[in-house]
Predicted model as a PDB file, atoms N, CA, C, CB and O in Angstrom, pLDDT in the B-factor column:
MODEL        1                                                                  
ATOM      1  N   UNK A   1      24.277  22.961 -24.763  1.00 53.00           N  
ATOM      2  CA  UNK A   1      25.129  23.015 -23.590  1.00 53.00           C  
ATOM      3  C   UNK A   1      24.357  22.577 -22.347  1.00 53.00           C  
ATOM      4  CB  UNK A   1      25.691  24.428 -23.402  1.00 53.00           C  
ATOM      5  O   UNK A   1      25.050  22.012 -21.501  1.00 53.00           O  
ATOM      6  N   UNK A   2      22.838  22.750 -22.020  1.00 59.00           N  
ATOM      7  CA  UNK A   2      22.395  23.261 -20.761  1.00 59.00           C  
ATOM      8  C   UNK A   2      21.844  21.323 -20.696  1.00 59.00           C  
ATOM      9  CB  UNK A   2      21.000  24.988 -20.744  1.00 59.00           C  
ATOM     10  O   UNK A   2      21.979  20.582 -19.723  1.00 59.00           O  
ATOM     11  N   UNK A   3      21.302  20.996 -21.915  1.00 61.00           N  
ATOM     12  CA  UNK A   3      21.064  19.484 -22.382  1.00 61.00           C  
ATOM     13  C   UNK A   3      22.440  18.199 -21.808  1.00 61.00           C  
ATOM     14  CB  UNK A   3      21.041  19.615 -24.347  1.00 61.00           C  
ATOM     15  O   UNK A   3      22.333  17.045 -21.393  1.00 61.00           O  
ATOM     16  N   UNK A   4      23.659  19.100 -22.046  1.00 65.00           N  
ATOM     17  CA  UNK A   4      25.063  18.255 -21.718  1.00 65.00           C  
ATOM     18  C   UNK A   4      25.336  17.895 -20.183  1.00 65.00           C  
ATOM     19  CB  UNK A   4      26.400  19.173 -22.201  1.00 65.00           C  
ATOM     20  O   UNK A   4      25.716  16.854 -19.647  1.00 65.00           O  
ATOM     21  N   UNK A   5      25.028  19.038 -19.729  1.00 63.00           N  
ATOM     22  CA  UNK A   5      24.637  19.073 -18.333  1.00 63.00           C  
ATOM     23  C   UNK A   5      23.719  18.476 -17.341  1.00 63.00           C  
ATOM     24  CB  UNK A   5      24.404  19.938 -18.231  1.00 63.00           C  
ATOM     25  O   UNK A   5      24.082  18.186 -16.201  1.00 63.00           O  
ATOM     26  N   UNK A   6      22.445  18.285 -17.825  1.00 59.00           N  
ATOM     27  CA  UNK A   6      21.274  17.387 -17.611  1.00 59.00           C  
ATOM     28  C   UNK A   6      21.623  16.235 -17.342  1.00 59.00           C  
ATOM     29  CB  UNK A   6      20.417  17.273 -18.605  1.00 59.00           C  
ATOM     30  O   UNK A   6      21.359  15.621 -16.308  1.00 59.00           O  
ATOM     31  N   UNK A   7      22.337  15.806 -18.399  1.00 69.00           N  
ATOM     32  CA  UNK A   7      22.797  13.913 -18.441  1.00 69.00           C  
ATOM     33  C   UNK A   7      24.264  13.901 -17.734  1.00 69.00           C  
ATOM     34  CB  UNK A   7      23.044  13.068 -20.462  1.00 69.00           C  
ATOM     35  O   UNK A   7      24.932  12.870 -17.813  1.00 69.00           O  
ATOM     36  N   UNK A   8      24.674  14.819 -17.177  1.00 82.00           N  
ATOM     37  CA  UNK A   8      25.970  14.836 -16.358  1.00 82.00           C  
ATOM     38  C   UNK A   8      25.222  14.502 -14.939  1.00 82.00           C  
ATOM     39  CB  UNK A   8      26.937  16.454 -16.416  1.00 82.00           C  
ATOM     40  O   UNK A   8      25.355  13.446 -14.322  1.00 82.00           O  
ATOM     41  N   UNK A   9      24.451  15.555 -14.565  1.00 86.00           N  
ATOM     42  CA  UNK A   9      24.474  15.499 -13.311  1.00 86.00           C  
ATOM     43  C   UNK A   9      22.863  14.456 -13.411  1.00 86.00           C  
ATOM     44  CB  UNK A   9      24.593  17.208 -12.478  1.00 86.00           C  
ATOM     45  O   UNK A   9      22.143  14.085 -14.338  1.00 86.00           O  
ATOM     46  N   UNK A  10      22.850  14.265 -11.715  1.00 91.00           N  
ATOM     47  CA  UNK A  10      21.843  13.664 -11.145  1.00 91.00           C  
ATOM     48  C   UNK A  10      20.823  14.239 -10.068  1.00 91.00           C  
ATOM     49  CB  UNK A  10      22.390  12.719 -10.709  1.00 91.00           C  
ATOM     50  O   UNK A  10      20.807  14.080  -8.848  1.00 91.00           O  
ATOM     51  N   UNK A  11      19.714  15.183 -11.169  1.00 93.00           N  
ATOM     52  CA  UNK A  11      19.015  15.617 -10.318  1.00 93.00           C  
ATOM     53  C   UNK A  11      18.359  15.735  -8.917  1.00 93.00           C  
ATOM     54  CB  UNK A  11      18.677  15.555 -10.710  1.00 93.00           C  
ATOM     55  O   UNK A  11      17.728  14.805  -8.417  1.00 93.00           O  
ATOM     56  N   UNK A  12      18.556  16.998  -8.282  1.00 95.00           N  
ATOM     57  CA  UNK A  12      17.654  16.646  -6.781  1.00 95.00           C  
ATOM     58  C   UNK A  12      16.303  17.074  -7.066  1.00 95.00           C  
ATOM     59  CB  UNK A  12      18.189  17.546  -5.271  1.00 95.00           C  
ATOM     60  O   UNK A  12      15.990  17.935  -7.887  1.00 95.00           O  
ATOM     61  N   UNK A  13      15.521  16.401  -6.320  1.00 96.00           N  
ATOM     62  CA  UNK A  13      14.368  16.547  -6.688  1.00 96.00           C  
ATOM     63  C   UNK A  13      13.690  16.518  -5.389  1.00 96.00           C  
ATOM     64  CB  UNK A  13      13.975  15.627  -7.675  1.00 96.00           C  
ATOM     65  O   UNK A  13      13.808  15.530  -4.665  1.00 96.00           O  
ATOM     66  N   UNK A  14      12.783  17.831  -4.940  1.00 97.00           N  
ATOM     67  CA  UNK A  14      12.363  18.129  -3.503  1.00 97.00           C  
ATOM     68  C   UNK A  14      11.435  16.762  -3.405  1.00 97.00           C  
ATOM     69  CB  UNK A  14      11.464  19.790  -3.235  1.00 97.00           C  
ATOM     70  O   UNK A  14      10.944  16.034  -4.267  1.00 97.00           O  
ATOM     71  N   UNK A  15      11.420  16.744  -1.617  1.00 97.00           N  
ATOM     72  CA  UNK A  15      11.296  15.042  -1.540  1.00 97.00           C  
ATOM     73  C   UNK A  15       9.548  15.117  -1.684  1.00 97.00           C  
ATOM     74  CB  UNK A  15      12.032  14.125   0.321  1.00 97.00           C  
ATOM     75  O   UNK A  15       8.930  14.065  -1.851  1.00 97.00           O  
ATOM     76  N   UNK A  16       9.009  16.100  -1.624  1.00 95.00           N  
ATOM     77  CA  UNK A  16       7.657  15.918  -2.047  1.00 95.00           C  
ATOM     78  C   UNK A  16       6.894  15.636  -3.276  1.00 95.00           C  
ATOM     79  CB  UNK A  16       7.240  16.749  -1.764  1.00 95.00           C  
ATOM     80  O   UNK A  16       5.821  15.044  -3.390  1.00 95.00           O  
ATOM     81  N   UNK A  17       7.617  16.148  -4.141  1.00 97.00           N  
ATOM     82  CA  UNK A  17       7.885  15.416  -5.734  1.00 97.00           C  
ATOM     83  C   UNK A  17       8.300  14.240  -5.940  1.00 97.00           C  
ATOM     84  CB  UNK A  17       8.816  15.988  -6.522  1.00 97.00           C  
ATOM     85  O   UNK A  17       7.898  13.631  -6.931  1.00 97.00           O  
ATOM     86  N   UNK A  18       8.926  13.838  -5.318  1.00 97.00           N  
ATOM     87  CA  UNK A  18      10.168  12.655  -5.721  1.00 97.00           C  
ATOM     88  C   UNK A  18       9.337  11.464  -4.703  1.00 97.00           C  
ATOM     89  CB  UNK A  18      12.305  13.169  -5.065  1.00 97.00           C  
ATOM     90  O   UNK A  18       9.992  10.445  -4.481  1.00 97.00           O  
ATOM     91  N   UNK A  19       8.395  11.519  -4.284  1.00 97.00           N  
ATOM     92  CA  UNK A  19       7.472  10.802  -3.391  1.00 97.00           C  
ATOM     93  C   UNK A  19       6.211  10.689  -4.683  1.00 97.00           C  
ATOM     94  CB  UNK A  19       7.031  11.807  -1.719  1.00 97.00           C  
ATOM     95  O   UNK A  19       5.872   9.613  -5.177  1.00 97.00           O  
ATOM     96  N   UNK A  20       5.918  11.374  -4.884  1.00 96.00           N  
ATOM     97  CA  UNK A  20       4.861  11.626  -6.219  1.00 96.00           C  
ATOM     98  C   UNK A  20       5.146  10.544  -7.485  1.00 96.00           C  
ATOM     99  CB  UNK A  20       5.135  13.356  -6.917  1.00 96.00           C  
ATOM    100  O   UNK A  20       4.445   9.743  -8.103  1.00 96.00           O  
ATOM    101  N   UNK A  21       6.676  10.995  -7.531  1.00 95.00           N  
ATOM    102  CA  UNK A  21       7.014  10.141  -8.349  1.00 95.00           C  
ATOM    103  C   UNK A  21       7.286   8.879  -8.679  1.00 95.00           C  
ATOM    104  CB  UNK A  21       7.497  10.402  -8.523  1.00 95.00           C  
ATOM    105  O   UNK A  21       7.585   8.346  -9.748  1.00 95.00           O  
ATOM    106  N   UNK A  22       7.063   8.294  -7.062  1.00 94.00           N  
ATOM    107  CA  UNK A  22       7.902   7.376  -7.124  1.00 94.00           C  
ATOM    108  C   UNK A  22       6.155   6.349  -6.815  1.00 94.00           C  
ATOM    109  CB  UNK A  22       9.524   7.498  -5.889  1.00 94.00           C  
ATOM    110  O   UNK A  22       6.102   5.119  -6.825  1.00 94.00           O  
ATOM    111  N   UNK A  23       5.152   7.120  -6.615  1.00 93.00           N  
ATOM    112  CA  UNK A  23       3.523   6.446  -6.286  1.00 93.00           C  
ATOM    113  C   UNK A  23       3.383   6.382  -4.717  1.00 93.00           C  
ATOM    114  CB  UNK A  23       3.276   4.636  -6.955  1.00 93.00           C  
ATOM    115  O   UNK A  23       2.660   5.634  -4.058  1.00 93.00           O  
ATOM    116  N   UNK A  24       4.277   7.375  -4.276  1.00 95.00           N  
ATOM    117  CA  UNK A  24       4.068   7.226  -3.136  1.00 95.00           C  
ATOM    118  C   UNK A  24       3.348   8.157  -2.154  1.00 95.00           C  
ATOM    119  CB  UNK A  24       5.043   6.996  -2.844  1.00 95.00           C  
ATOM    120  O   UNK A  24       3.762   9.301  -2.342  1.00 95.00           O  
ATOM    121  N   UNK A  25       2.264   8.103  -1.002  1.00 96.00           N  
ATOM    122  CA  UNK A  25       2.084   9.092  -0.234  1.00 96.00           C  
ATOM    123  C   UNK A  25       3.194   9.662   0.910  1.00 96.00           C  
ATOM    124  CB  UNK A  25       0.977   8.728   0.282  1.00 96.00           C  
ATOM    125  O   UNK A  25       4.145   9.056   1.405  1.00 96.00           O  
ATOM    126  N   UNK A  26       2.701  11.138   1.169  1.00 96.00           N  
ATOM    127  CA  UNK A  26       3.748  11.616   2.094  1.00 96.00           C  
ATOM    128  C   UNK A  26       3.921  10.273   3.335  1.00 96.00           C  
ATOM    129  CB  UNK A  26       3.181  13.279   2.817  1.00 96.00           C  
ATOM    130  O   UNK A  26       4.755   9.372   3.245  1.00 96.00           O  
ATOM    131  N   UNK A  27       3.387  10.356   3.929  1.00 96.00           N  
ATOM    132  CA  UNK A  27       3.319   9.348   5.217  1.00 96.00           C  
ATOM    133  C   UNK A  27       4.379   7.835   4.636  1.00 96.00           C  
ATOM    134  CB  UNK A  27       1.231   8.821   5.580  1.00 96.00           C  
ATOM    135  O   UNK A  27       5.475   7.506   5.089  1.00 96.00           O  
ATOM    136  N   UNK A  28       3.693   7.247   3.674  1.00 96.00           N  
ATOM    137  CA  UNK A  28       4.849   5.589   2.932  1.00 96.00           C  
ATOM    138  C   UNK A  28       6.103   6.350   2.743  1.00 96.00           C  
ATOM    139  CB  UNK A  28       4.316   4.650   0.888  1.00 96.00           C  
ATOM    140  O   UNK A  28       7.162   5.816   3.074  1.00 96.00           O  
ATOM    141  N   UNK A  29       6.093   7.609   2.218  1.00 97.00           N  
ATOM    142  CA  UNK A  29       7.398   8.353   1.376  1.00 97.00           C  
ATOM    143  C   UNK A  29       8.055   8.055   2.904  1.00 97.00           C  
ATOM    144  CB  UNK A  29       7.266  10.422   0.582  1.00 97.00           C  
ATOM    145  O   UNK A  29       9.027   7.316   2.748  1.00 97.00           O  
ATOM    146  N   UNK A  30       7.899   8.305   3.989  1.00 97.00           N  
ATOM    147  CA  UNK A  30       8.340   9.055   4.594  1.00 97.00           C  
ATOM    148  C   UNK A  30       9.095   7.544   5.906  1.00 97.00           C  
ATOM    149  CB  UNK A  30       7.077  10.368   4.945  1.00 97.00           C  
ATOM    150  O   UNK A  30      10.041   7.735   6.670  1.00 97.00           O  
ATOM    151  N   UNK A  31       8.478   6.491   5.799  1.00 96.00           N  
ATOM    152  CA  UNK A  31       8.365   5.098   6.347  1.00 96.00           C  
ATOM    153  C   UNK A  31       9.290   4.433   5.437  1.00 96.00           C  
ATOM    154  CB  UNK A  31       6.850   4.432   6.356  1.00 96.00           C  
ATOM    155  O   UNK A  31      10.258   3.854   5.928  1.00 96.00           O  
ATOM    156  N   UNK A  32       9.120   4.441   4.181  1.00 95.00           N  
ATOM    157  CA  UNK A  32      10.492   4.121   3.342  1.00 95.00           C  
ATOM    158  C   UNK A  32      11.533   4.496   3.590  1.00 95.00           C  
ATOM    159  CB  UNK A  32      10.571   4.443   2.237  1.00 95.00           C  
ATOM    160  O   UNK A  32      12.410   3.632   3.590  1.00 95.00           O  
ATOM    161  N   UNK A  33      11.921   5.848   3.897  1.00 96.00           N  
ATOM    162  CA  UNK A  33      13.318   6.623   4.154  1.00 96.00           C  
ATOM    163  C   UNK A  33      13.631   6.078   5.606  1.00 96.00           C  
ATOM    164  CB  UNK A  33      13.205   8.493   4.100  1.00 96.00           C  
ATOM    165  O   UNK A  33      14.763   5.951   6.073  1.00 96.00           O  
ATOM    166  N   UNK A  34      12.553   5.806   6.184  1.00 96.00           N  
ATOM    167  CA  UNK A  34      12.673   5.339   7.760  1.00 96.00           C  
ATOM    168  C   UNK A  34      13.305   3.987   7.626  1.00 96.00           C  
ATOM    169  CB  UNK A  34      11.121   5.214   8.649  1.00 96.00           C  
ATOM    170  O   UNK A  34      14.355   3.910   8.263  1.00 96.00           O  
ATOM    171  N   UNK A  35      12.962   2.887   6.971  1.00 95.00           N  
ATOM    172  CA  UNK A  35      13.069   1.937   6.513  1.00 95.00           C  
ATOM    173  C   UNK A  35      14.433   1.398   6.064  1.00 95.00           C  
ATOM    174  CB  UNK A  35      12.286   2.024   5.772  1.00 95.00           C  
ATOM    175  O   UNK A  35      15.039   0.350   6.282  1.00 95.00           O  
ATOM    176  N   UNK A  36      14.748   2.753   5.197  1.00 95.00           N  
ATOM    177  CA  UNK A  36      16.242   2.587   4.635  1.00 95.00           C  
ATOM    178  C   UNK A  36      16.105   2.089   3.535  1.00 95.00           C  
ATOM    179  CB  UNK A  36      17.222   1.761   5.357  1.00 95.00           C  
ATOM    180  O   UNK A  36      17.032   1.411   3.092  1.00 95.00           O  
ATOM    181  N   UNK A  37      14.954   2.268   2.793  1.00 94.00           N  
ATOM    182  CA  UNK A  37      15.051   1.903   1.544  1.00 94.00           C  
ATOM    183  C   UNK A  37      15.071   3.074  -0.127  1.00 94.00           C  
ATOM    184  CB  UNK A  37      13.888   0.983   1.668  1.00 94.00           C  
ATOM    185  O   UNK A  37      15.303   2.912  -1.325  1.00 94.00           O  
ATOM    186  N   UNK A  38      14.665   4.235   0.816  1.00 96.00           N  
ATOM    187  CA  UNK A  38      14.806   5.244  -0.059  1.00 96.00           C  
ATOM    188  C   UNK A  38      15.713   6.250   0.767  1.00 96.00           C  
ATOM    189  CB  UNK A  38      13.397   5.803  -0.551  1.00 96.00           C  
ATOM    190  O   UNK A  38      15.574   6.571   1.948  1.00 96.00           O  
ATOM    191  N   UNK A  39      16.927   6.778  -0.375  1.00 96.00           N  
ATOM    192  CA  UNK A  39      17.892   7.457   0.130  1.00 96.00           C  
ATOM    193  C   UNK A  39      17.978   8.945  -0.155  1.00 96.00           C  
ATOM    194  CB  UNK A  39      18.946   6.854  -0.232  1.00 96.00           C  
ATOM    195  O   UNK A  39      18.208   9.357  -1.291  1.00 96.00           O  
ATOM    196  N   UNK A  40      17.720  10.054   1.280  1.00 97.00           N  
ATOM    197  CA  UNK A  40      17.333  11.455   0.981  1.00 97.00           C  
ATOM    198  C   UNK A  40      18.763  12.011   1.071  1.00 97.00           C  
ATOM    199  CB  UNK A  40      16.171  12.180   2.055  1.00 97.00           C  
ATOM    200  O   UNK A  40      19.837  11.535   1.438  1.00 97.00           O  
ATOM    201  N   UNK A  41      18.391  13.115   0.629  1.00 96.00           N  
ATOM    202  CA  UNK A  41      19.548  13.698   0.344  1.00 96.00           C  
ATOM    203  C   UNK A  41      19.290  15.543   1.177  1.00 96.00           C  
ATOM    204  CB  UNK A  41      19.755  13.550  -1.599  1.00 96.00           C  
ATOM    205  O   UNK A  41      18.282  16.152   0.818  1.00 96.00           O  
ATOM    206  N   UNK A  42      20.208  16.201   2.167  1.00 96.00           N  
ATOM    207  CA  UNK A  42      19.791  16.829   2.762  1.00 96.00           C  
ATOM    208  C   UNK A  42      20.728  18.203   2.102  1.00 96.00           C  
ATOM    209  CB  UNK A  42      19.765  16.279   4.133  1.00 96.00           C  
ATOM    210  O   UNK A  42      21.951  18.068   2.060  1.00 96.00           O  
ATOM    211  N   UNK A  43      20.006  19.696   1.527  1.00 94.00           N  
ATOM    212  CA  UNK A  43      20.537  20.662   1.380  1.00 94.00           C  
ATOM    213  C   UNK A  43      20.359  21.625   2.622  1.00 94.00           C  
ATOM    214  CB  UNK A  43      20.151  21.058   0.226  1.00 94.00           C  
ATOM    215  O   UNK A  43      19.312  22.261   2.501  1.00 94.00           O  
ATOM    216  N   UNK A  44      20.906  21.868   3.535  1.00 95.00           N  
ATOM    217  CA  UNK A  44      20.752  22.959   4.372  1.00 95.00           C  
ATOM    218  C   UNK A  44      19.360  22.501   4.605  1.00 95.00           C  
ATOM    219  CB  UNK A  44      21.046  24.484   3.795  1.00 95.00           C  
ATOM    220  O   UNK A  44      19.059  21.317   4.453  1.00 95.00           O  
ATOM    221  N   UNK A  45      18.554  23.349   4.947  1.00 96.00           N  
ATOM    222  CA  UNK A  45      16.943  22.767   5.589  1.00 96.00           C  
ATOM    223  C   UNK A  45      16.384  21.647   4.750  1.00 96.00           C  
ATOM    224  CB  UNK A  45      15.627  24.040   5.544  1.00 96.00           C  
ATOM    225  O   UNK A  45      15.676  20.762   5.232  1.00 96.00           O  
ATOM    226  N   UNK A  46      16.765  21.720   3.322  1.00 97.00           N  
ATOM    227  CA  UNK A  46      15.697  21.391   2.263  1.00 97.00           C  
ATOM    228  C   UNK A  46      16.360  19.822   2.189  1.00 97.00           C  
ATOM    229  CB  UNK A  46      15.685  22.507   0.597  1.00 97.00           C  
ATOM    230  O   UNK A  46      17.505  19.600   2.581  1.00 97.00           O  
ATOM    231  N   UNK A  47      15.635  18.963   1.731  1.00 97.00           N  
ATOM    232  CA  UNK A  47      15.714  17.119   1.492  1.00 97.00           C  
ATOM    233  C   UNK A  47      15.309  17.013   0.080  1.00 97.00           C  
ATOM    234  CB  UNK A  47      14.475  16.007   2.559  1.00 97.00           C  
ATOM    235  O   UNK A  47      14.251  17.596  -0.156  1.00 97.00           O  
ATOM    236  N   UNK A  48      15.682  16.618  -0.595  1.00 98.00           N  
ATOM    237  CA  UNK A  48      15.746  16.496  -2.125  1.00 98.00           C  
ATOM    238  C   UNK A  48      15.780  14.553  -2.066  1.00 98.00           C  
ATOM    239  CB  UNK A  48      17.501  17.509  -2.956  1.00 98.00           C  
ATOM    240  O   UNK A  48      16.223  13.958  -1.085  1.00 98.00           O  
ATOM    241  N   UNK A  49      15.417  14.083  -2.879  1.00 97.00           N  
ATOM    242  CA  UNK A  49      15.913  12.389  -3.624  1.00 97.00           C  
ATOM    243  C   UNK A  49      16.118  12.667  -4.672  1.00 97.00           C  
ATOM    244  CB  UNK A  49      14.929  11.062  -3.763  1.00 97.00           C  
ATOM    245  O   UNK A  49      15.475  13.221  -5.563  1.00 97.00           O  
ATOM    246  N   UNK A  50      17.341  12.150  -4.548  1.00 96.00           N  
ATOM    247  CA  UNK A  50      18.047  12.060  -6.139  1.00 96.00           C  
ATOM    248  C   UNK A  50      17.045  11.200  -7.301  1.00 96.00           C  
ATOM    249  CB  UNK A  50      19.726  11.066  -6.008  1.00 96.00           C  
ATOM    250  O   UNK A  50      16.179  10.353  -7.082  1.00 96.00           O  
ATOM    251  N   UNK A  51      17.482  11.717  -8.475  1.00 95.00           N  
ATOM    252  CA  UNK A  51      16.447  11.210  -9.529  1.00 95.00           C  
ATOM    253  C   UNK A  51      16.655   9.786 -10.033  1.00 95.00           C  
ATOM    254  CB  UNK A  51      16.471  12.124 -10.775  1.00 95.00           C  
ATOM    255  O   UNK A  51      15.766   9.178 -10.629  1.00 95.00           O  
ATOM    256  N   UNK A  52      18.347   9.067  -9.670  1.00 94.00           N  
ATOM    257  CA  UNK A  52      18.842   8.044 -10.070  1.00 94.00           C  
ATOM    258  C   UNK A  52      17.937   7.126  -8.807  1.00 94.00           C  
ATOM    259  CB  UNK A  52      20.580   8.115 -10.175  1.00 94.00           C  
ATOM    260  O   UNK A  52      17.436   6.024  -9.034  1.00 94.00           O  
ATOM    261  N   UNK A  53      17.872   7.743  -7.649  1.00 95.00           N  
ATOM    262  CA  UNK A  53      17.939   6.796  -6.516  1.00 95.00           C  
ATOM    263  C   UNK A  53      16.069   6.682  -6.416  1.00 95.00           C  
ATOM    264  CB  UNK A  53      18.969   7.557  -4.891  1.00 95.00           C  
ATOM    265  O   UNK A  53      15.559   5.712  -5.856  1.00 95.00           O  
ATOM    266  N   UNK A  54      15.259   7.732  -6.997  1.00 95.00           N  
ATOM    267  CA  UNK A  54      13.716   7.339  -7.540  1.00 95.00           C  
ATOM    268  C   UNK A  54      14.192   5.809  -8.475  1.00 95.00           C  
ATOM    269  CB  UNK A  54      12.853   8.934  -8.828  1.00 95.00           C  
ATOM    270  O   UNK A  54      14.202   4.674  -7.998  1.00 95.00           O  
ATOM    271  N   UNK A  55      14.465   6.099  -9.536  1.00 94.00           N  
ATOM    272  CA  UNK A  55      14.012   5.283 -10.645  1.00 94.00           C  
ATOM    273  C   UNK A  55      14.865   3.414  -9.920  1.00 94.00           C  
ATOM    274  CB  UNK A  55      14.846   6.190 -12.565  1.00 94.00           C  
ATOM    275  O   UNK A  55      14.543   2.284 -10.288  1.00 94.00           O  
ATOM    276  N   UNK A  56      16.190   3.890  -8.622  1.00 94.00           N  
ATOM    277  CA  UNK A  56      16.316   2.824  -8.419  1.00 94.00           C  
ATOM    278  C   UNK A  56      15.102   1.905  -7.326  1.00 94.00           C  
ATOM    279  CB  UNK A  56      17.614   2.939  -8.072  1.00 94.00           C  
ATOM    280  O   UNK A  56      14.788   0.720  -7.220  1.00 94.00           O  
ATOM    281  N   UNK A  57      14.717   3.074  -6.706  1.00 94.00           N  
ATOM    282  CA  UNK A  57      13.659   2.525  -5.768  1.00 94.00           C  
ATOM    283  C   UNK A  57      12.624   1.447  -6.147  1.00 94.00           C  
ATOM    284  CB  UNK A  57      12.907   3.596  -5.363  1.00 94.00           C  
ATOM    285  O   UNK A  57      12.431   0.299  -5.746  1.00 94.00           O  
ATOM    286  N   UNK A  58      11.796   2.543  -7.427  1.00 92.00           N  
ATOM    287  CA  UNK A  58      10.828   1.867  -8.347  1.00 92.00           C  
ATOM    288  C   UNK A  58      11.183   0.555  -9.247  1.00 92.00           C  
ATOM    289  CB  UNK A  58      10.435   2.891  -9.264  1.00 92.00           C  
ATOM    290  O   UNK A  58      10.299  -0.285  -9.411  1.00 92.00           O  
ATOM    291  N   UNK A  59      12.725   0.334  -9.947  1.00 91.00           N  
ATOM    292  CA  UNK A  59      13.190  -1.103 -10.115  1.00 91.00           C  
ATOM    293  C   UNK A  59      13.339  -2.514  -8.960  1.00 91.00           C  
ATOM    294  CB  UNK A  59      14.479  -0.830 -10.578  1.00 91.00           C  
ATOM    295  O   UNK A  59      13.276  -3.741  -9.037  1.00 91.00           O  
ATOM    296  N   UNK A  60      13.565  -1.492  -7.914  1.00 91.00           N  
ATOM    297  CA  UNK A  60      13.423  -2.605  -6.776  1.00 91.00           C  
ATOM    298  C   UNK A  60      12.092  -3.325  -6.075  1.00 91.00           C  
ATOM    299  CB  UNK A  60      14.039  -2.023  -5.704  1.00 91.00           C  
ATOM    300  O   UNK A  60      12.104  -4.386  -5.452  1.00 91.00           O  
ATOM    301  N   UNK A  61      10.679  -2.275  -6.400  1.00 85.00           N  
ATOM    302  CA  UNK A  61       9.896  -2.432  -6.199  1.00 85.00           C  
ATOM    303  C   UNK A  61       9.002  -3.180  -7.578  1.00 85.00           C  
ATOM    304  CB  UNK A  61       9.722  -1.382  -5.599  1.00 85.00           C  
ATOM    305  O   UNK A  61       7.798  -3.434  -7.613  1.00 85.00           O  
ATOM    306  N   UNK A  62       9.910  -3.388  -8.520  1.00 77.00           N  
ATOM    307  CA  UNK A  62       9.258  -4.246  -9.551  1.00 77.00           C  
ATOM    308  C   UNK A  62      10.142  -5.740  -9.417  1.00 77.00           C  
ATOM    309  CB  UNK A  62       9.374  -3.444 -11.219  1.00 77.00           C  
ATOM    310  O   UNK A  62       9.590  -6.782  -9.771  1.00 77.00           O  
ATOM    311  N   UNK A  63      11.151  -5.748  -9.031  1.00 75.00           N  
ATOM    312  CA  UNK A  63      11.873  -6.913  -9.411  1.00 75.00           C  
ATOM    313  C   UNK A  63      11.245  -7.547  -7.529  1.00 75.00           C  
ATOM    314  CB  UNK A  63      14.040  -6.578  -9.950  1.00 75.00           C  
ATOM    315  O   UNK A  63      11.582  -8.712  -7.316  1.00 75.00           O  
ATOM    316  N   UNK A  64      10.785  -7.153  -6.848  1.00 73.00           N  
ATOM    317  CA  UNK A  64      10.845  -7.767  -5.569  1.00 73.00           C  
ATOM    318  C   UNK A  64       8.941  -8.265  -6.044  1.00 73.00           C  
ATOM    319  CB  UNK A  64      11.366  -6.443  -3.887  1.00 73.00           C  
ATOM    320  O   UNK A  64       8.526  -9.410  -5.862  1.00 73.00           O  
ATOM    321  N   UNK A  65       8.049  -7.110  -6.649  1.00 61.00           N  
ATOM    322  CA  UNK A  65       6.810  -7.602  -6.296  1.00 61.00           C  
ATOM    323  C   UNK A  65       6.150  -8.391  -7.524  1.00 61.00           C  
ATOM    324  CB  UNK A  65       5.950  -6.432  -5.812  1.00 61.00           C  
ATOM    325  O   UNK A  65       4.955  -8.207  -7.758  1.00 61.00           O  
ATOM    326  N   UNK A  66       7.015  -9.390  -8.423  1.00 54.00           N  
ATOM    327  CA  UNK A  66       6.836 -10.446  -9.266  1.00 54.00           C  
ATOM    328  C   UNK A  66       6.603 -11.391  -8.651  1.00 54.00           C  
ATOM    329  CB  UNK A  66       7.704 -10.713 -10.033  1.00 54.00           C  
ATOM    330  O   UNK A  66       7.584 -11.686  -7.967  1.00 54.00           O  
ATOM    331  N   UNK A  67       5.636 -12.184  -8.496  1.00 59.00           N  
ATOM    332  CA  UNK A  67       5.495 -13.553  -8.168  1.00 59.00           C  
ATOM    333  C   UNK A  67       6.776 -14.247  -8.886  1.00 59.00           C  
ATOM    334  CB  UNK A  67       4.019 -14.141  -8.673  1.00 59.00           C  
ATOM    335  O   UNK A  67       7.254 -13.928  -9.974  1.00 59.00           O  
ATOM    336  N   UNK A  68       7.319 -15.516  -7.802  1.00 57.00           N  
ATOM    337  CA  UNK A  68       7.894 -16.605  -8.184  1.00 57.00           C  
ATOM    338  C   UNK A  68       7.023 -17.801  -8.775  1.00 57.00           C  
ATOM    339  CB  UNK A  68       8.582 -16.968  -7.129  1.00 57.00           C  
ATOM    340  O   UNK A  68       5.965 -18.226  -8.311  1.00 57.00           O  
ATOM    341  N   UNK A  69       7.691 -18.235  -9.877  1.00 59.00           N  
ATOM    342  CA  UNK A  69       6.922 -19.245 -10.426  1.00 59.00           C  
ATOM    343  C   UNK A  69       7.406 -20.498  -9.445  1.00 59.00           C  
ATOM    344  CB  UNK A  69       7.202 -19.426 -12.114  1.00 59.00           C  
ATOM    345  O   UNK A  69       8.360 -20.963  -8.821  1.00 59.00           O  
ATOM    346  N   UNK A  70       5.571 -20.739  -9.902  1.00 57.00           N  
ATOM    347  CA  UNK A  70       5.829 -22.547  -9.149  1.00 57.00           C  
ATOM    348  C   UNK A  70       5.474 -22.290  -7.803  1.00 57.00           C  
ATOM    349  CB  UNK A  70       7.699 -23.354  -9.112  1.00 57.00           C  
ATOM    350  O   UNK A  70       5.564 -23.292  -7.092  1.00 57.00           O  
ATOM    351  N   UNK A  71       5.030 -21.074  -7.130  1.00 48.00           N  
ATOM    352  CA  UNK A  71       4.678 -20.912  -5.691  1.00 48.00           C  
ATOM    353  C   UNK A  71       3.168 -20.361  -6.218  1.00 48.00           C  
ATOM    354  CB  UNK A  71       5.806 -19.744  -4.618  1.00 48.00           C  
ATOM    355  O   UNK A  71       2.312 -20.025  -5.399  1.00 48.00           O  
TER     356      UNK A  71                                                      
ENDMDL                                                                          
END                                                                             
């Protein structure tokens, strides 16, 4: 049951973790969100990043830092 649930929802994950996770230091974590490229998510005091919007960060940061061929 608790497994069915897991893959339903989309974890928050406190943004100091979710900075960790993503290879980032507090200070970049924190210049990214400034940036508008990583999207926080605010509970009452607490800021969480969603776990979908980590793993999208880190795809964007692979598909952008490939060299183009032929340059």
């Amino acid at each position: 049951m608790t497994q069915d649930i897991v893959s339903i929802v989309d974890p928050l994950i406190p943004i100091r973790e979710a900075f960790g996770l993503a290879g980032l230091r507090t200070t970049k974590g924190y210049d990214e969100i400034k940036a508008g490229r990583l999207k926080p998510v605010r509970n009452g005091p607490r800021t969480f990043i969603r776990a979908s919007e980590i793993r999208r960060y880190i795809d964007a940061i692979e598909t952008s830092s490939i060299p183009e061929v032929g340059n």
